[in-house]
N, C-alpha and C positions, 0 to 999 in steps of 0.2 A: 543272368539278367543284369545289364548295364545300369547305373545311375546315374543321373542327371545333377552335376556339382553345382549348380551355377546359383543356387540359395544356400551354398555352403557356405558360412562364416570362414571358413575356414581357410578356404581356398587361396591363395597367393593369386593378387590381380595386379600385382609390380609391372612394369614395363620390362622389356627385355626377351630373349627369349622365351615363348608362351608355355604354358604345362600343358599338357596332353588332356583332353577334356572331353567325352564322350558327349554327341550330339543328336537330336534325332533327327532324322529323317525327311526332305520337307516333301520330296517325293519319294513312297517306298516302293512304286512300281520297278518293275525288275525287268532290266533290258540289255541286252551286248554291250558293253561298252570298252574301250578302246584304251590302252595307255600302252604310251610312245616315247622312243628313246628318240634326244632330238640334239643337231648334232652344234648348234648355238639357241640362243636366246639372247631375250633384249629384258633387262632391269629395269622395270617401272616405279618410281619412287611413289610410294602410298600418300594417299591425303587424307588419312588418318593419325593424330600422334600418337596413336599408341603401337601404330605398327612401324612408327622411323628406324626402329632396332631389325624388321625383321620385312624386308624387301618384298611386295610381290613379282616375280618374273612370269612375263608373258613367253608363251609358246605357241605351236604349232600344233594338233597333233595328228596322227597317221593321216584322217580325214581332211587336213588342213586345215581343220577350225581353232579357233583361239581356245588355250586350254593354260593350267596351271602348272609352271615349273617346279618342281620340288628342288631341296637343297641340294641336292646329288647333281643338280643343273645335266642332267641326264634325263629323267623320268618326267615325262607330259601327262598332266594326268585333263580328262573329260572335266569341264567344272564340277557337273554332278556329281563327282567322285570326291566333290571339300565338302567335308560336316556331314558326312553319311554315317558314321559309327561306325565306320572301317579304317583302319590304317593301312593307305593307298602310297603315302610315301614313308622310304625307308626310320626321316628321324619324326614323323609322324604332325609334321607340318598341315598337311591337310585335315587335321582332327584339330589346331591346336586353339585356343583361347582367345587365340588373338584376330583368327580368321572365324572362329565360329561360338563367339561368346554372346553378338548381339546381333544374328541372322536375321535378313539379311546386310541391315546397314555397314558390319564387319566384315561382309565380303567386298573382292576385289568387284568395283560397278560393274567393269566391261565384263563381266563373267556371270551378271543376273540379265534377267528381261524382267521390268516393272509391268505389269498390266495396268493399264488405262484406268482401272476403278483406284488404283494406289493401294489396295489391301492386302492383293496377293501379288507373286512373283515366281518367276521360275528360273532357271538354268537356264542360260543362252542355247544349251546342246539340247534342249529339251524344246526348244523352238521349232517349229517345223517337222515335228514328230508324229502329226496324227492324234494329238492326244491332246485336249482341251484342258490345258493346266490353268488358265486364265478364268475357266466360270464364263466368258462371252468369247471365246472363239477366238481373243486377239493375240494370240500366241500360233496362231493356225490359219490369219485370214491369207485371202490373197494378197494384199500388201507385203504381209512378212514371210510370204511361199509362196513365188510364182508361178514354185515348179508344182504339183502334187504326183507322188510317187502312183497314187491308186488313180481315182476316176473323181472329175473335181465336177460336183454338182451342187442345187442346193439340196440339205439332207432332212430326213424326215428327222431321226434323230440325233438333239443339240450336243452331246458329247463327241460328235462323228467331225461341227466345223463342217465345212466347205469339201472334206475330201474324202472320201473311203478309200480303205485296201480293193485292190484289186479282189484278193479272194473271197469277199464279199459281191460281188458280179455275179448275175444268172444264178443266183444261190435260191431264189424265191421266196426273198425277202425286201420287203420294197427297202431300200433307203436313202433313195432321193426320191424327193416330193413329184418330179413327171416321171418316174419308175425306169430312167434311163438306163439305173446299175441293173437292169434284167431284159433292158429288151435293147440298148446299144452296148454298151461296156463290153470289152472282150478281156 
């Protein structure tokens, strides 16, 4: 079992390189996720002062979404993959204190989505996933996903957003409000 340092007296919060800090989880759903070797990057200087010592670089990754450089300036990692309580990159940057000591305002911006109420937030790569991280859909509407991978109607039930899986289609179960996932959706 992990601990959480971060009402540790103890703990060294100097500037400089971060210490290694176990984080939890803000999403613990469990999904594919992607880390890519990338063959440049471009250094974004933080505007944060506690990170002038410790660069974020932006990247690409496989999917060509903007993702997190680790030191190795090789490895792209998913945002969702900073402050998960995994160590994703090799000197453990994505764990460290400096990117996940005061989640999310410690993270690099262009790598959260704020929801519209300002309370909660999510992982840009968690945008357009089907999956209502936001509590009102705005991580999911049609504005921020014009594509929808399943069948876009409006839905009976509010964790579902605007889209269903396909594999939810002709299943015989209503979940869009004019029952289209069962009597058009293929």
């Amino acid at each position: 079992m992990k601990k959480d340092f971060r009402g540790d007296p103890g703990v060294d919060r100097s500037p400089g390189p971060p210490a290694l800090m176990p984080a939890p989880r803000v999403h613990p759903q469990s999904q594919g996720t992607e880390v890519s070797s990338v063959s440049s990057a471009k250094e974004i200087p933080s505007d944060l002062d506690h990170k002038k010592d410790w660069p974020y670089r932006q990247c690409k990754t496989a999917s060509q979404h903007l993702g997190f450089l680790c030191e190795d300036l090789a490895t792209c990692l998913p945002p969702s993959l900073l402050c998960d309580g995994t160590l994703d990159c090799s000197r453990g940057e994505d764990e460290s204190a400096a990117y996940c000591g005061q989640v999310p305002s410690s993270l690099p911006q262009n790598l959260i989505f704020k929801c519209p109420n300002q309370k909660t937030w999510t992982y840009v790569d968690k945008v357009c996933d089907m999956k209502n991280d936001c509590g009102d859909c705005s991580d999911e509407s049609v504005l921020q996903c014009p594509k929808c991978p399943g069948w876009r109607c409006e839905t009976v039930f509010f964790a579902d957003c605007a889209c269903i899986p396909r594999t939810r289609c002709r299943n015989g179960i209503q979940d869009c409000a004019d029952w289209s996932d069962e009597k058009l959706c293929e």
